[in-house]
C-alpha positions as CSV (number, residue, x, y, z in Angstrom):
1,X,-18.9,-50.1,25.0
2,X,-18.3,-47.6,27.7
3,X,-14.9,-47.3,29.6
4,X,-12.7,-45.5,31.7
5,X,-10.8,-42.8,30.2
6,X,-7.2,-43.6,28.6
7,X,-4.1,-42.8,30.8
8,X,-2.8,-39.7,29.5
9,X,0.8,-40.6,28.8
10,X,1.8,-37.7,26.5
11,X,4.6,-35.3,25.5
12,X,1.9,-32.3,25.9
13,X,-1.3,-31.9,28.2
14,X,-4.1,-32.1,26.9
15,X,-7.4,-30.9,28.1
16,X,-11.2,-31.5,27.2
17,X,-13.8,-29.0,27.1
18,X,-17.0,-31.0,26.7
19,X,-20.4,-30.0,26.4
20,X,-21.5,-30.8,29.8
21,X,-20.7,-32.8,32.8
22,X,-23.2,-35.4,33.0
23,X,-24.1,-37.9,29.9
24,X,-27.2,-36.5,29.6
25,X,-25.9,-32.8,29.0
26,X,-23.5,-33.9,26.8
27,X,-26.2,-35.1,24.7
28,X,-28.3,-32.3,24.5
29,X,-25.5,-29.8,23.9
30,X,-25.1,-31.7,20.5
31,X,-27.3,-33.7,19.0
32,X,-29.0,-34.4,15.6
33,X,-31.4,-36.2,13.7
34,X,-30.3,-39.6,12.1
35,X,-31.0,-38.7,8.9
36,X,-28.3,-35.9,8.9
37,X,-25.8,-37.1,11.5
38,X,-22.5,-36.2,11.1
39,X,-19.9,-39.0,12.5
40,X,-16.1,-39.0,12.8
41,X,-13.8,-35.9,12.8
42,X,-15.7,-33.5,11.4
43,X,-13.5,-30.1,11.8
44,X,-10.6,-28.7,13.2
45,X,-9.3,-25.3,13.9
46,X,-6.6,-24.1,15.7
47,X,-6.6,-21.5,18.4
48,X,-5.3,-19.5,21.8
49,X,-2.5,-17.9,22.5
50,X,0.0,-19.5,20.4
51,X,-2.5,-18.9,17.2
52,X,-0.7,-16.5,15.3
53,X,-2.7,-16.8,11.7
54,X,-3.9,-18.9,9.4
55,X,-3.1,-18.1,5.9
56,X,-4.4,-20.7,3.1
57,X,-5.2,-23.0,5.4
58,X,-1.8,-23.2,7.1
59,X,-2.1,-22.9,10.5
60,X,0.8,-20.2,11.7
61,X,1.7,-21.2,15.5
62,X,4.4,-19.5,18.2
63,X,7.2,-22.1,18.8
64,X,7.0,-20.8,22.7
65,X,3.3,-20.3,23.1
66,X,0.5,-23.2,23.4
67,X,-2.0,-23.1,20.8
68,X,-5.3,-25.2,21.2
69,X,-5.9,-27.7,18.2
70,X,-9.9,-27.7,18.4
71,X,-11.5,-31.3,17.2
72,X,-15.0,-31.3,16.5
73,X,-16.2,-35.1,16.6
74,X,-19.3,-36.8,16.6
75,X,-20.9,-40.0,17.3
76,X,-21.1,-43.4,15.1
77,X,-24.3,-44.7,14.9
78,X,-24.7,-48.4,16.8
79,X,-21.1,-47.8,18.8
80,X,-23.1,-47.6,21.7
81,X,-25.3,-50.6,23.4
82,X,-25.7,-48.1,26.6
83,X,-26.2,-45.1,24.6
84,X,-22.9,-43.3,25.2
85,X,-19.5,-44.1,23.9
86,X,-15.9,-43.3,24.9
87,X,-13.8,-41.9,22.2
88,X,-9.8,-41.0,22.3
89,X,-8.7,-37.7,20.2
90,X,-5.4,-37.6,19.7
91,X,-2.8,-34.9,18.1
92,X,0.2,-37.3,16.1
93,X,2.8,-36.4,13.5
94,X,2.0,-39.7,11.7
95,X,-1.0,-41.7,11.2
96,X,-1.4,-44.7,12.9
97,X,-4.6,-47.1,12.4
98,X,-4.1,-48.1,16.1
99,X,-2.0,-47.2,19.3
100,X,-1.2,-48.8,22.7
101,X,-1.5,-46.6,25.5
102,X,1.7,-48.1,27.1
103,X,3.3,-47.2,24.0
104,X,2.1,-43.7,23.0
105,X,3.6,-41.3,20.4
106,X,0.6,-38.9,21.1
107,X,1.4,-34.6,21.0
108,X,-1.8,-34.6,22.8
109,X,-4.6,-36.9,23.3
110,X,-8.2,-36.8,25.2
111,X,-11.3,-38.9,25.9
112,X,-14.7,-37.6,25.2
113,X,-17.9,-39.9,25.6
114,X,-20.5,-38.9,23.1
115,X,-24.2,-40.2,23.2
116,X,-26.1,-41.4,19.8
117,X,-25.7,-38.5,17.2
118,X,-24.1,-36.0,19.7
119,X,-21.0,-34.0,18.6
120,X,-18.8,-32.2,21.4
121,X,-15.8,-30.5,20.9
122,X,-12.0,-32.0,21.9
123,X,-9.6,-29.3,22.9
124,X,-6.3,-30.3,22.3
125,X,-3.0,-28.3,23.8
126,X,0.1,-28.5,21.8
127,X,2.9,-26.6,22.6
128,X,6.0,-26.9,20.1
129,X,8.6,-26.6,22.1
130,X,7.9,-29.0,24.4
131,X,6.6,-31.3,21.4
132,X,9.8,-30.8,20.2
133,X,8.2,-29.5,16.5
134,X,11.4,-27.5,14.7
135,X,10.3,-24.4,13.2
136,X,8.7,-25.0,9.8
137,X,6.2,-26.7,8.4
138,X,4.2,-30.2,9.7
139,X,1.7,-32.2,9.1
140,X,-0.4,-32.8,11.9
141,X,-3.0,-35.4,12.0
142,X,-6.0,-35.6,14.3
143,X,-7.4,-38.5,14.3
144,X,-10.6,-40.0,16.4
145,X,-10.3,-43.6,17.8
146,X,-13.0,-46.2,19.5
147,X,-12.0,-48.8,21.9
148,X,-11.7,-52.3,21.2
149,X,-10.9,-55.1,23.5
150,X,-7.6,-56.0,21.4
151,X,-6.9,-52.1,21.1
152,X,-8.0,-48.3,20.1
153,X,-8.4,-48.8,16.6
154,X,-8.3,-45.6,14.2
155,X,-12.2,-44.7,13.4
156,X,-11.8,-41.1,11.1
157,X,-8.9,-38.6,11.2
158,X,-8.3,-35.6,9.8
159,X,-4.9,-33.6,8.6
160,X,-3.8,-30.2,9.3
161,X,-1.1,-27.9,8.3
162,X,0.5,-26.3,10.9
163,X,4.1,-23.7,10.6
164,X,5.8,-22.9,13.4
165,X,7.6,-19.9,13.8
166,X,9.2,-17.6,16.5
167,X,7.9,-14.3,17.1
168,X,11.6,-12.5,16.9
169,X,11.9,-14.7,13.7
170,X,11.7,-13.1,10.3
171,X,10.3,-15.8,8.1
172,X,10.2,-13.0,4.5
173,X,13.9,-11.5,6.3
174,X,12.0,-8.0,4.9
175,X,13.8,-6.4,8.7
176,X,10.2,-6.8,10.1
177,X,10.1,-9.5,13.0
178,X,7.0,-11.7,12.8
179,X,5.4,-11.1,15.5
180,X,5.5,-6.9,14.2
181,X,4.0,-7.9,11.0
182,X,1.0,-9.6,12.7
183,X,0.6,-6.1,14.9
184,X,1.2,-4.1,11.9
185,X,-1.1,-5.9,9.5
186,X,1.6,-6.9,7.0
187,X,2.1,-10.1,5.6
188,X,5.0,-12.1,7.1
189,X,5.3,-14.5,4.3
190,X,5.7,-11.2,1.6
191,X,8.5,-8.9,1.8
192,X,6.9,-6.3,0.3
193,X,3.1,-7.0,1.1
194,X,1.8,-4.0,-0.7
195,X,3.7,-4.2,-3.8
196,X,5.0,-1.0,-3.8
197,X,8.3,-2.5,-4.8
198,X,9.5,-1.2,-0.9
199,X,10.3,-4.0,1.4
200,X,7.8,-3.6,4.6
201,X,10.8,-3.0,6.9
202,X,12.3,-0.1,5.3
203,X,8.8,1.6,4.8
204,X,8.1,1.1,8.6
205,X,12.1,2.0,10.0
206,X,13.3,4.3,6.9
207,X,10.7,6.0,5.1
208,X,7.9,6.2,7.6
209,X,5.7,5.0,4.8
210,X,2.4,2.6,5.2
211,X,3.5,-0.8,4.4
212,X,0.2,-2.2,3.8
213,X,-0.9,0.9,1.6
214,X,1.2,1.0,-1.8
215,X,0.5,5.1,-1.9
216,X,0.3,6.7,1.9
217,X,-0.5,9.8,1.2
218,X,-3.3,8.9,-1.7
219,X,-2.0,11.8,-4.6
220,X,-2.0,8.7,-7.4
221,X,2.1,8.0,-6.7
222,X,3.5,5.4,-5.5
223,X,5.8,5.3,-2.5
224,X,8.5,3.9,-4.2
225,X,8.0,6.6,-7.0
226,X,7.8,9.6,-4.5
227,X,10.8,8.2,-2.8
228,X,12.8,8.5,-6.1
229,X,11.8,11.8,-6.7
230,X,12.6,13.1,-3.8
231,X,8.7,14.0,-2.7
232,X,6.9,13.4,0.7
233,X,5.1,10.3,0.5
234,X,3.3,11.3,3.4
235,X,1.4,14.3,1.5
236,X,-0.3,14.8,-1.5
237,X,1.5,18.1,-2.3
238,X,4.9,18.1,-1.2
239,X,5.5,22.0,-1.7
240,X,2.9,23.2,-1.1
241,X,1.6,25.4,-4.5
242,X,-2.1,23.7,-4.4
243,X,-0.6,21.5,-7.2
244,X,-1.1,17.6,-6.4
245,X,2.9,15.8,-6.9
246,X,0.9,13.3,-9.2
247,X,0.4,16.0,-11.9
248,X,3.7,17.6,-11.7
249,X,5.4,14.5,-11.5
250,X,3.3,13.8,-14.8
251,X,3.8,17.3,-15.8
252,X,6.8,20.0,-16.5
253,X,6.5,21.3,-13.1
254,X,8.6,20.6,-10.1
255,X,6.7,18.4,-7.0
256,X,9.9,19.5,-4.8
257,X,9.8,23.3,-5.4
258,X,6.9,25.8,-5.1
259,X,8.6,28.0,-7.8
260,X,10.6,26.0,-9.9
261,X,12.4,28.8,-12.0
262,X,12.7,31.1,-9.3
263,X,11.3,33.8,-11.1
264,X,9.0,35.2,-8.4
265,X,5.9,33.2,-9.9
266,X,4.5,30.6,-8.3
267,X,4.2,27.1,-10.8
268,X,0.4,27.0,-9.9
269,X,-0.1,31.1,-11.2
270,X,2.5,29.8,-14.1
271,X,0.6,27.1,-15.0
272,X,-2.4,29.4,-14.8
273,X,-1.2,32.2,-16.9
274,X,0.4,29.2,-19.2
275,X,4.2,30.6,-19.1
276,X,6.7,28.1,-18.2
277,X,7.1,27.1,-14.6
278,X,10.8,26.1,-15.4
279,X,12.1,29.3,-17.3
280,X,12.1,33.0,-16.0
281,X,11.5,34.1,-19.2
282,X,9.3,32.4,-20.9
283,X,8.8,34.6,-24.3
284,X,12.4,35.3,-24.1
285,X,12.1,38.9,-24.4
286,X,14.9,40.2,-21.5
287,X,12.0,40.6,-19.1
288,X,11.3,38.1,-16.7
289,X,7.5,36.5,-16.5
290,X,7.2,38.4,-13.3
291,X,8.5,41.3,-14.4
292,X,5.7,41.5,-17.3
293,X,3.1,39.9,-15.1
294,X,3.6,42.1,-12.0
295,X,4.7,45.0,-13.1
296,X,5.0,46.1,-17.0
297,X,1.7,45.0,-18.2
298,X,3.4,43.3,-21.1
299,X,2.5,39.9,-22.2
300,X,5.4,37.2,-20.8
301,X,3.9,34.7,-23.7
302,X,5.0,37.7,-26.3
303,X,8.4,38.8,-26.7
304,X,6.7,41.8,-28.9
305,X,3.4,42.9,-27.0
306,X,2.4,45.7,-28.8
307,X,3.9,44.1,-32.4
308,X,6.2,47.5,-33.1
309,X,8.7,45.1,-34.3
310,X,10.9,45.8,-30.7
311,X,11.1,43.2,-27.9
312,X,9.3,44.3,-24.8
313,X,12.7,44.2,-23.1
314,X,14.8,46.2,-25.8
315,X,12.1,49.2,-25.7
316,X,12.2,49.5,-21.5
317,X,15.8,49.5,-21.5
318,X,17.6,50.5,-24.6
319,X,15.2,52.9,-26.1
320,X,13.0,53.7,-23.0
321,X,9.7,53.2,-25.4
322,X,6.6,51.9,-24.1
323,X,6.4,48.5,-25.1
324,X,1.9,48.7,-24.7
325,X,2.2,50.8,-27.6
326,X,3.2,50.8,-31.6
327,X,4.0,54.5,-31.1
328,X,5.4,55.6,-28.0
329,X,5.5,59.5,-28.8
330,X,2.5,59.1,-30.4
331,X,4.3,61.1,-33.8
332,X,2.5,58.8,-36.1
333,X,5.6,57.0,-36.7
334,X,6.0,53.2,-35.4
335,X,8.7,52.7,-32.5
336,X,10.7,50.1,-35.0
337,X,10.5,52.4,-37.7
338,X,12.1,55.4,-35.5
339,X,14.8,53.2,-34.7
340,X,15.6,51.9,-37.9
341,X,15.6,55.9,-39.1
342,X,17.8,56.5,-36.3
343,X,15.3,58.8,-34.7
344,X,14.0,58.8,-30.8
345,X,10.7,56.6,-30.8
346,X,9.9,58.6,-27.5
347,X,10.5,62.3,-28.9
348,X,8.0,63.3,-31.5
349,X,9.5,64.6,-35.0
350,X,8.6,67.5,-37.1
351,X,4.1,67.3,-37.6
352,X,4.8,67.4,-41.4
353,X,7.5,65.3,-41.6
354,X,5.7,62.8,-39.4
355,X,2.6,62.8,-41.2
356,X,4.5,62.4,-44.5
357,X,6.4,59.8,-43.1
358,X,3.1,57.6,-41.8
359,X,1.7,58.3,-45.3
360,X,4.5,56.8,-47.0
361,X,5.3,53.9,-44.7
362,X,5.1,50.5,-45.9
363,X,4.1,47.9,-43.0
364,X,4.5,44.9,-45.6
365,X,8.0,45.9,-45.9
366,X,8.7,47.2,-42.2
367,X,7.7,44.2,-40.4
368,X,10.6,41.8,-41.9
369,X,12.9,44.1,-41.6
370,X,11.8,44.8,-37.9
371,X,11.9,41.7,-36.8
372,X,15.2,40.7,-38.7
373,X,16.3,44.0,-36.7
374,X,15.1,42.6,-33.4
375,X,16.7,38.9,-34.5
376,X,20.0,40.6,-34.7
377,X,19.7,42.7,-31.6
């Protein structure tokens, strides 16, 4: 039942790419044992230029581009009393059981002529503006059709799902055109295709964020949580004190400010030495953590270091004592005792007095009175 190839009457061009020139090429580029012949349409796929994606089996297309509609087709059994057989593949919006070629509603159509159990390939052009396909979604059937003497009746088909959109278009309106979220990876469908509860366009044209990655710079925060507090989402320690934002942000330090308290220390050393990164004095003794750290020797987690019952910061400057020591003039008499006695802790008194003095003190009784003396100073 061989003939001559259909006229191609069409709203698109269409154009074949067979397996070979000759019958007898065309044969060998795809053929296959009877028992596991394949006949009718057996794929279809969708490619070229205006193939932007395919995402769950929709085929994404450019309104302005051609894109090639790939039928894979193969041979019925018995069609053929000389061994080949004509076929017309054709690209239709509806489907249609059989066609006239006077009266054709093709997108595209084609004729390949298969030989017993061969398979070729049917390259179909469609181009949507010229097809006159609105942006949006269709249902494209392509279907595979045998001649007949009364007419090309309908032998297998196949539907496929095709979206066209324009590539200055933004189909997710996320500020991202479509044909930028192809380049960029991102998913036009999704305005937000990492999640990260930051539509793709403003990480791209605001934050300078990755809009496929939900945390740029990789510290364990999310861009949308570094962008509320005020961190750089494009690196994992935003000031710089060898403290990741993820644990100050989970922390009591600050991810913005290498030394929140501004009391000299860095937070890392603070957090080190276990004062507090967010006051400058953390036992609350008049010196500041730095102060004790740096310079005093005193302990900035004790407001009494050496336990005379005075603040560290009430011996340096009210009574000029040494706060590293219970007796500063070594006169055997404690510092808080001296001042409660109204005497000099840094002048020694009298040997005698001194050692009758230590021989009668009572700690059990000094300390609560020192320290309600150092609560009321």
């Amino acid at each position: 039942m061989s003939r001559c190839s259909v006229p191609r009457s069409v709203v698109v061009a269409a154009v074949v790419a067979l397996a070979a020139a000759s019958p007898a090429t065309a044969l060998a580029a795809g053929t296959a044992d009877a028992a596991t012949v394949e006949s009718g349409v057996l794929s279809v796929d969708v490619t070229g230029p205006g193939a932007a994606t395919e995402r769950g089996g929709v085929y994404y297309v450019w309104a302005d581009e051609p894109a090639t509609v790939e039928v894979t087709v193969g041979d019925y059994l018995g069609d053929s009393a000389t061994y080949y057989a004509d076929y017309d593949v054709r690209l239709t919006e509806s489907r249609e059981a059989s066609y006239s070629e006077e009266v054709d509603s093709s997108l595209a159509v084609t004729t390949v002529t298969l030989g017993e159990l061969a398979t070729t390939d049917a390259d179909l052009t469609l181009e949507p503006r010229e097809a006159e396909l609105e942006p949006g979604r269709h249902t494209l059937y392509a279907t595979m059709y045998s001649a007949q003497a009364s007419g090309n009746s309908r032998r297998d088909d196949r539907a496929v799902t095709v979206h066209v959109i324009n590539k200055g278009g933004d189909l997710d309106a996320d500020g991202l055109s479509n044909a930028n979220e192809l380049s960029l990876g991102t998913d036009f469908r999704d305005d937000d295709t990492d999640g990260d509860d930051l539509e793709d366009g403003s990480e791209v044209h605001q934050f300078g964020t990755d809009p496929t990655d939900p945390d740029t710079d990789d510290d364990g925060v999310r861009d949308d949580e570094e962008v509320r507090a005020g961190t750089d989402y494009g690196d994992a320690d935003t000031d710089a004190d060898s403290l990741d934002d993820r644990s100050e942000l989970a922390g009591n330090t600050s991810a913005i400010e290498a030394d929140a308290d501004l009391d000299g220390l860095p937070d890392a050393l603070e957090v080190q030495l276990g004062t507090d990164p967010n006051d400058r004095d953390t036992d609350s003794d008049g010196l500041t953590d730095l102060t004790e750290y740096r310079d005093t020797g005193t302990d900035p987690l004790d407001a009494d270091t050496d336990g005379d019952g005075l603040d560290d910061g009430i011996e340096l400057r009210r009574y000029g004592s040494n706060p590293t020591a219970v007796d500063s003039d070594a006169d055997g008499i404690p510092d808080g005792e001296e001042v409660l006695r109204g005497t000099d802790p840094t002048v020694p008194n009298d040997a005698a007095n001194a050692a009758d003095e230590a021989g009668a003190f009572d700690w059990s009784v000094y300390y609560p009175l020192a320290h309600l003396q150092r609560a009321l100073t």
